[in-house]
C-alpha positions in Angstrom: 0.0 0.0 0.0 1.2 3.6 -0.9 1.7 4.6 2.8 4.1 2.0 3.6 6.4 3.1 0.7 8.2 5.7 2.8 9.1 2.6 5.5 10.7 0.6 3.1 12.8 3.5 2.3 13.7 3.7 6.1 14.5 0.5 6.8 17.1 -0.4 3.7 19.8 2.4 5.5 19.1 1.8 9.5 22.1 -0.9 9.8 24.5 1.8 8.9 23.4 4.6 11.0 25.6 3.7 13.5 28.9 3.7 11.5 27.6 7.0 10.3 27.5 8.3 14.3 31.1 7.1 14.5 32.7 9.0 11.5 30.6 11.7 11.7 32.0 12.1 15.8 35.7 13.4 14.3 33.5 16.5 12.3 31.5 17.3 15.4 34.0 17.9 17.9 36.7 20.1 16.2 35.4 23.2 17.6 34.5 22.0 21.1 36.0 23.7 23.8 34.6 21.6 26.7 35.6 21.4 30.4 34.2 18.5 31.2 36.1 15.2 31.6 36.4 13.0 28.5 35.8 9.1 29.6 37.0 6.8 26.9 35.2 3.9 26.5 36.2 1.9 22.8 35.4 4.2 20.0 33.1 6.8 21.9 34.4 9.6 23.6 31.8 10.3 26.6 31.2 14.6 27.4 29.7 14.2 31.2 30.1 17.3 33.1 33.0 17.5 35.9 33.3 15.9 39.3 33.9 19.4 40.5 31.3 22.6 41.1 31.5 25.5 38.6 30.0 29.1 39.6 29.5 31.1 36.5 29.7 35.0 37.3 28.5 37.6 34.8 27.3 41.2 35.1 23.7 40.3 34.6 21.8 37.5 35.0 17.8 37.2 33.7 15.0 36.0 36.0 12.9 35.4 32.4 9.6 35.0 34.1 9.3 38.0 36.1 11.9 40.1 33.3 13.9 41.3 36.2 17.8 41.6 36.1 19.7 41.1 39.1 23.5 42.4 38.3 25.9 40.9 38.6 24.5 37.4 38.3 25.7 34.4 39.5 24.7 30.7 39.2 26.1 27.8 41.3 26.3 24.2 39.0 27.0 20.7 40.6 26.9 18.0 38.1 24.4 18.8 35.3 21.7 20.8 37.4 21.8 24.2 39.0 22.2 24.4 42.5 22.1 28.3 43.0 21.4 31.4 41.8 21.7 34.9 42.2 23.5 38.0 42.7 25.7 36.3 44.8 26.2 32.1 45.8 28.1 29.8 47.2 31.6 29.3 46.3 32.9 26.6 47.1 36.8 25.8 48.1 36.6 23.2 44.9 34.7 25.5 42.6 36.1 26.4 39.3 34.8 30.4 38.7 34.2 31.4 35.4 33.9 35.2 34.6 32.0 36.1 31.4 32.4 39.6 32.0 30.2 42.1 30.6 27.1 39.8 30.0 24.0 38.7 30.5 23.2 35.1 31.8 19.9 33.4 31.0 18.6 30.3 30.0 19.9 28.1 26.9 17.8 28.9 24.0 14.9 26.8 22.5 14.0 26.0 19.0 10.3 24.2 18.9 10.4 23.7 15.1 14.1 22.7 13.7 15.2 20.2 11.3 18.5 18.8 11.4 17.8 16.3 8.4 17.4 19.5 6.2 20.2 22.0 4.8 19.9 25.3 1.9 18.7 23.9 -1.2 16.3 22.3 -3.4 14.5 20.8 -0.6 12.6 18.3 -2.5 15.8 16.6 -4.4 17.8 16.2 -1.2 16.0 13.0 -0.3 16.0 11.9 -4.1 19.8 12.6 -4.2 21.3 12.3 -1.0 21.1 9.2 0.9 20.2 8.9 4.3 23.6 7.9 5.7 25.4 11.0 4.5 22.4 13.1 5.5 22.6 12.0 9.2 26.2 13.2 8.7 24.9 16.2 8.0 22.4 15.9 11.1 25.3 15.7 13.5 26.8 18.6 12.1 23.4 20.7 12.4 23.0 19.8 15.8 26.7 20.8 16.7 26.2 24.6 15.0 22.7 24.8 16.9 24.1 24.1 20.0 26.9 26.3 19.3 25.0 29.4 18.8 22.9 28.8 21.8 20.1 26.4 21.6 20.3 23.7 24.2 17.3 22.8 23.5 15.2 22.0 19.9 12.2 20.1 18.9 13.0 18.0 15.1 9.9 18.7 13.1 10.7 15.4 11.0 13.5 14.5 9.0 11.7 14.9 5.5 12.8 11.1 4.0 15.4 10.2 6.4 12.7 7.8 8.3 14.2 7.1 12.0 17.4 8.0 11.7 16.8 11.0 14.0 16.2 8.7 16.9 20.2 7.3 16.2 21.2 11.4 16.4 18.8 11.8 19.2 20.3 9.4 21.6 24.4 9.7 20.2 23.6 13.7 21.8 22.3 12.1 25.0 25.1 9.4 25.5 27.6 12.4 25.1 28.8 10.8 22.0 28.3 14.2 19.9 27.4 17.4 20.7 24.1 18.6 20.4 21.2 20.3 22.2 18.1 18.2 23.7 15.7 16.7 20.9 13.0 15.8 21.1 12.2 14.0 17.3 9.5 13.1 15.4 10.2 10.4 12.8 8.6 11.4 9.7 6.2 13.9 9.7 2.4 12.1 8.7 0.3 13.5 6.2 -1.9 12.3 3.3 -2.2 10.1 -0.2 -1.1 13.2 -2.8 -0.8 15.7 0.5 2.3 18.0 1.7 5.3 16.2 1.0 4.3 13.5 -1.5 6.6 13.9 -3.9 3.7 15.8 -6.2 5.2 17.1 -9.0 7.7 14.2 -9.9 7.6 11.6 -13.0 4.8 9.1 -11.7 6.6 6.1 -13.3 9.8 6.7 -11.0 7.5 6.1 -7.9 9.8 8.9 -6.0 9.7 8.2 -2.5 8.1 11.4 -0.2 9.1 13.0 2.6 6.7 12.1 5.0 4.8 8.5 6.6 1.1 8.1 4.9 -1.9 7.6 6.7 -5.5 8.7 4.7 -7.6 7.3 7.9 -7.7 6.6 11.6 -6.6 3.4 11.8 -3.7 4.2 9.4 -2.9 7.5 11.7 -3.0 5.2 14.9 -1.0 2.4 13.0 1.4 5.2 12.1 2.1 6.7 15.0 2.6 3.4 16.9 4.9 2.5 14.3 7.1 5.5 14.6 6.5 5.3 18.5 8.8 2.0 18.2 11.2 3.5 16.3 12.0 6.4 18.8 10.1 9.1 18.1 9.4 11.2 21.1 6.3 13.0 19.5 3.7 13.0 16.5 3.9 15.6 13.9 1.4 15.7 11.3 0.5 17.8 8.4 -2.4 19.3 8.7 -2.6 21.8 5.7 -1.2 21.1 2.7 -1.0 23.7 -0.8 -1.3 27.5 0.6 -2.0 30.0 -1.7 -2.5 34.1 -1.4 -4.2 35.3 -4.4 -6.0 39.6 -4.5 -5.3 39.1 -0.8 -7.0 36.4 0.3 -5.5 33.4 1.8 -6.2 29.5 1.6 -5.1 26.7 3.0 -5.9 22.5 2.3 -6.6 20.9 5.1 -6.0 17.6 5.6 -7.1 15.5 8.5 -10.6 16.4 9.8 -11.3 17.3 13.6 -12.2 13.4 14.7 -9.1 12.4 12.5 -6.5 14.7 14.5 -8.6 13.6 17.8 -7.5 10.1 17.5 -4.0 10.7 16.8 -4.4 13.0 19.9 -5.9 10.6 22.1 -3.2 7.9 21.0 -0.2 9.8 21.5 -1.8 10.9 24.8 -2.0 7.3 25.7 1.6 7.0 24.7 2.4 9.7 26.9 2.8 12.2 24.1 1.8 15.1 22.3 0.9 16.0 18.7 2.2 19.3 17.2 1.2 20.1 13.4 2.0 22.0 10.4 -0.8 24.3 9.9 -1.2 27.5 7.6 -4.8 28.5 7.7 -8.6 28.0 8.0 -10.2 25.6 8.5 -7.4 23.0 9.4 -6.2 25.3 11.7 -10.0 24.7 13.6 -10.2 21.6 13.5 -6.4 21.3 15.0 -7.3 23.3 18.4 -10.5 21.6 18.6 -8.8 18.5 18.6 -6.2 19.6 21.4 -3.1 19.9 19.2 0.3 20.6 21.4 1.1 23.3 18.9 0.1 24.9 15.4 2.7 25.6 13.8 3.6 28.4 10.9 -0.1 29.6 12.0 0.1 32.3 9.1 -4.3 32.9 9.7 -6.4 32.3 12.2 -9.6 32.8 12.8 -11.3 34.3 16.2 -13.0 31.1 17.4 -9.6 29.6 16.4 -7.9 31.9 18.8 -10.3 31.6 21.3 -9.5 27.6 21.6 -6.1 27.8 22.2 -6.3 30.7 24.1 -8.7 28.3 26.0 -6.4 25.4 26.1 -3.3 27.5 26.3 -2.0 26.2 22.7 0.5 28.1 21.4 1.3 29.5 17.9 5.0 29.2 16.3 4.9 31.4 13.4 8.4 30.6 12.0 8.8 34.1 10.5 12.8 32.9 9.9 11.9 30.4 7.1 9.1 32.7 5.3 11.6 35.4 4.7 14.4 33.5 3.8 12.3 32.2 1.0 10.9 35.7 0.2 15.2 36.7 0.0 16.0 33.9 -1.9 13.1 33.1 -4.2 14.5 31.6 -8.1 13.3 34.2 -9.5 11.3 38.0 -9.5 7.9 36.6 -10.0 8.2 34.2 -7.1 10.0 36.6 -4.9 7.4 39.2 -5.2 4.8 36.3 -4.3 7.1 35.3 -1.4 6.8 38.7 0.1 2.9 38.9 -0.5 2.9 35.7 1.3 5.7 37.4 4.4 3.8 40.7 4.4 0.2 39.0 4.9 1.8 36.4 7.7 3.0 39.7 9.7 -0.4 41.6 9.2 -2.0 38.4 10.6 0.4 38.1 13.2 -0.2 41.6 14.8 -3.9 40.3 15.1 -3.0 36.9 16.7 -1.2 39.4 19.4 -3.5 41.5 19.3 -6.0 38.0 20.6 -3.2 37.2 23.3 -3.0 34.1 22.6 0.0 32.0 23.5 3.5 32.1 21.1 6.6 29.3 20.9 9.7 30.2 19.3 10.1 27.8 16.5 12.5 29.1 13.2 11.9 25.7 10.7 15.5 26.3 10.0 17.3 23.5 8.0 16.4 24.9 4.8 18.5 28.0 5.8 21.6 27.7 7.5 22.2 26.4 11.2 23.4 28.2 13.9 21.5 31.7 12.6 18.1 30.7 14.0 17.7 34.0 16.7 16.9 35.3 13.9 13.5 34.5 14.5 13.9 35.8 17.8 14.4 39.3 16.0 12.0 39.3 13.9 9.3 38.5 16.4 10.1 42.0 18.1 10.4 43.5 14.9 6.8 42.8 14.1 5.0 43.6 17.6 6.9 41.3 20.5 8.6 43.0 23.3 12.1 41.6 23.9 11.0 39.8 27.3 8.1 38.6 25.6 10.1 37.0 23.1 12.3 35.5 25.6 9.0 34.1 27.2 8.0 32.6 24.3 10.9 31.1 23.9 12.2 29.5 27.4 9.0 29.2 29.2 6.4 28.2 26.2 9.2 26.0 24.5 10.1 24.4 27.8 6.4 23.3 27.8 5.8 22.4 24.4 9.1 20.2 24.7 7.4 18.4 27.2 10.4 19.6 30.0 8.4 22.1 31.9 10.5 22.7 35.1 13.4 21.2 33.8 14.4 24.2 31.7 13.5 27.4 30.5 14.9 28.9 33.5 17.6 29.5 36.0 16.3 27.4 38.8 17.8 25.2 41.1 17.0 21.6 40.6 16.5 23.2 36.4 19.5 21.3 34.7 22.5 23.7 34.2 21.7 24.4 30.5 22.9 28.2 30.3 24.3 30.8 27.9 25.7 34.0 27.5 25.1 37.1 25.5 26.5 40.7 25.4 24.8 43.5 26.6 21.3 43.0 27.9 18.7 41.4 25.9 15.8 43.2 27.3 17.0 46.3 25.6 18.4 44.3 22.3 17.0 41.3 21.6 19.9 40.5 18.6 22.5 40.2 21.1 20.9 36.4 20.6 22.3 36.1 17.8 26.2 37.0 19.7 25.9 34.0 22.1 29.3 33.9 23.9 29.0 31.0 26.0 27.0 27.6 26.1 26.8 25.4 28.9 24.3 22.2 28.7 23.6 20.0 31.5 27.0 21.3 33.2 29.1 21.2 30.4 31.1 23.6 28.9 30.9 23.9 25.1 31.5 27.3 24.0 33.5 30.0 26.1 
């Protein structure tokens, strides 16, 4: 059956992820700068934070759920978790002090819609022409520049043809074996028979694989999501809108699942002890999406009021991705589909105001992959530059992402007990958000990776 064409592909390359984790280690680690000890064990080379207590000490330090600044700032870490903080801690006679000078400390930044699978390109021909192997490569590198400029934490919005492989990238980052942030991954994204990312548009007689798992029913969705549920995946993401179009100013959006559809795959992650976030444009997927009790809706470029009201209701947050729709609007093939691109930008920021405007709950998410890694605060930027207060976006970010990461109280802030996942940025962000974009230092779970 067509939807099981996309697991054939992902089986044929799963006994080589492995030997792909171990060459790609030698790329990821050049630029690594780490103070933790380094346990050898065979071919893996273990990053576990040290046996000793580290205070960080910097002229600020952001409380981001009450925006206040206590300066200077310090924070106290033992092991992976934070044990203090404040304007002055403990110091302990085995503590190793790190100054950071004239910066802020806050909370490692979160990405809620990445995908390390995915690079700057013709998106659709990277699964045709690059096999999965060298794009898990690829992955590990992704995952080093993200966590390099900041982001401790990202959720993997699907790897776009790569089946499962993120689950081998997933858990190399959490047995220390590369460098990366916290991921939570998805599999394949599910959508529909001739849906968003079926290959449409290809020679029918090549039977081109697409970038996402099939399911046209509820049994299929359930069957789906169980399968990818033993392959790893920590969450569900499904498609909910496919072809978007913006023509004399008015927008539309396919949906593709129908409310009792997307309530099922709900109701069976939930029973899995998971969430469902989805790829949603418009009206009336959008609907159907918080009716059903979605974890997220994602790209959210309209919404309607009784929309808003749901997930104002249910506290479901939109993550508009403004990074990716400009960078398409900047690098369009050509004038006719740049000036379309824009149409498309300048209506998503119109509607955005209004979503604001509704107060209804925002995640940072950037969708980067198809532009670089490692410049996602972009996103971050622009969602000040169209409405957002800098502490808003921060909130957004840390204490909406920590949620919809499924790690509320385990990050998003400096906390004790919070795992030690902090970073560094010059000046103070509440007066200019880019500094974001100028992370200085990056510690995850107590380890140092960038000073």
């Amino acid at each position: 059956m067509k939807w099981y064409y996309s697991r054939a592909m992902k089986n044929h390359c799963r006994f080589i992820l492995s030997l792909v984790l171990l060459f790609a280690f030698s790329f990821t680690t050049a630029v690594i700068t780490a103070s933790a000890q380094m346990m050898q064990t065979g071919w893996e080379r273990t990053y576990a934070p040290p046996d000793y207590p580290i205070v960080l000490h910097a002229a600020r330090l952001l409380d981001v759920a009450s925006g206040k600044i206590a300066s200077p700032g310090e924070v106290l870490v033992r092991s992976d978790k934070i044990a203090e903080v404040g304007q002055s801690v403990t110091h302990p006679a085995d503590a190793q002090t790190i100054n950071l000078g004239d910066t802020t400390l806050i909370p490692g930044l979160i990405d809620a819609h990445v995908h390390l699978f995915l690079h700057p390109g013709n998106e659709g021909l990277q699964t045709v022409v690059e096999s999965a192997s060298q794009r898990a490569i690829q992955a590990t590198l992704a995952a080093r520049d993200d966590l390099m400029a900041g982001f401790t934490a990202e959720r993997d919005m699907g790897t776009e043809g790569a089946g499962s492989a993120d689950t081998a990238v997933r858990n190399a980052i959490n047995r220390g074996e590369i460098p990366g942030p916290r991921m939570r991954m998805s599999g394949m994204a599910i959508s529909i028979l001739g849906g968003h990312e079926d290959a449409v548009g290809f020679n029918p007689a090549q039977h081109v694989l697409g970038n996402a798992d099939y399911a046209n029913t509820i049994d299929e969705l359930i069957e789906t999501i169980r399968e990818q549920h033993k392959e790893g995946s920590d969450f569900v993401k499904i498609y909910e809108t496919g072809r978007d179009t913006l023509r004399d100013g008015k927008f539309s959006s396919q949906y593709q699942y129908t409310e009792a559809q997307l309530s099922a795959a709900v109701q069976e992650a939930a029973r899995l002890g998971t969430k469902v976030g989805v790829h949603c444009n418009g009206e009336p997927g959008a609907l159907y999406a918080a009716q059903a009790g979605v974890e997220s809706i994602d790209h959210a470029t309209e919404l309607s009021d009784e929309t808003m009201r749901i997930m104002r209701e249910k506290d479901i947050p939109a993550v508009p991705t403004f990074a990716i729709f400009e960078y398409f609007a900047d690098h369009a093939e050509n004038p006719a589909a740049a000036k379309s691109e824009h149409a498309m930008f300048d209506y998503k920021v119109a509607e955005f105001k209004k979503q604001l405007a509704a107060r209804i709950p925002f995640a940072v998410g950037s969708d980067v992959g198809p532009f670089p890694h490692g410049t996602q605060a972009r996103e971050l930027v622009l969602m000040v530059k169209y409405g957002m207060t800098p502490l808003q976006a921060l909130q957004a970010d840390m204490l909406e992402g920590a949620k919809v990461l499924m790690w509320q109280g385990k990050i998003g802030e400096l906390k004790p007990g919070y795992f030690a996942d902090i970073v560094a940025v010059p000046g103070n962000p509440l007066d200019d958000i880019s500094v974001t974009q100028k992370v200085s230092f990056v510690m995850k779970g107590g380890v140092v990776y960038k000073q």
